[in-house]
C-alpha positions, -999 to +999 in steps of 0.1 A: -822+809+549-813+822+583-799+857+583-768+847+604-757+823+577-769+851+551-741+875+566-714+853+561-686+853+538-694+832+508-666+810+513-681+801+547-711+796+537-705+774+511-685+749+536-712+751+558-743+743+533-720+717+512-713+698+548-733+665+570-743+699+594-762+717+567-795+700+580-784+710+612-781+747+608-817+760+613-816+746+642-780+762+656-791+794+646-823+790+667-804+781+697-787+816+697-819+837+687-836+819+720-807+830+740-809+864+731-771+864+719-753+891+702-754+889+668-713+894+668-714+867+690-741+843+670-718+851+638-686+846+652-694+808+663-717+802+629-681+813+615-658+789+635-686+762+629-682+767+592-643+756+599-653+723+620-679+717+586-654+718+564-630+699+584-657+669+588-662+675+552-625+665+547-627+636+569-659+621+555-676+621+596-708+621+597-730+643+620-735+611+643-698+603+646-696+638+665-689+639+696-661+659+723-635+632+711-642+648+676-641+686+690-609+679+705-593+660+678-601+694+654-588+715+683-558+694+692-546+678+656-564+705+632-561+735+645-521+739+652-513+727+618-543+745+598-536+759+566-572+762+556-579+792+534-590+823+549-616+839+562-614+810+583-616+815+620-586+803+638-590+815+677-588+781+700-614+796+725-637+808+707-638+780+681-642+758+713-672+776+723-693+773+693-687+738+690-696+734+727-726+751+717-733+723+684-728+694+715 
């Protein structure tokens, strides 16, 4: 397993490899390692990606229904009315970057 998803918190972790993106996070993790990102950074949106998984996760989408309608529904209808539990990442701007980065 990659060590970004390796240095998460459990919880994250969990809603990440129990989600439709679990095939999908080799590659995500890739994408920053090529870029030469910060690991903070890399972290921080495998973190806020967890939150999108397990939001998919409770609406039963599918990694082919994604799309920036989807991003902006989490953003704009999740987000201000989240009581998810924590460590969950919360920040609109960055969350908003690492699922740019998943587009």
């Amino acid at each position: 397993m990659d060590i970004i998803i390796e240095s998460l918190h459990p919880a994250l972790k969990a809603w990440l490899l129990n989600s439709a993106l679990a095939p999908h996070l080799e590659s995500y993790c890739t994408y920053f390692k090529l870029g030469r990102c910060a690991a903070t950074y890399s972290v921080a949106c495998v973190a806020g990606l967890a939150h999108f998984a397990r939001w998919m996760t409770q609406c039963g989408l599918a990694v082919e229904q994604l799309d920036a309608h989807k991003v902006e529904q989490f953003l704009n209808e999740h987000l201000p009315y989240c009581d998810c539990p924590k460590p969950v990442r919360r920040n609109r701007g960055a969350l908003r970057a690492a699922l740019g980065h998943l587009l």
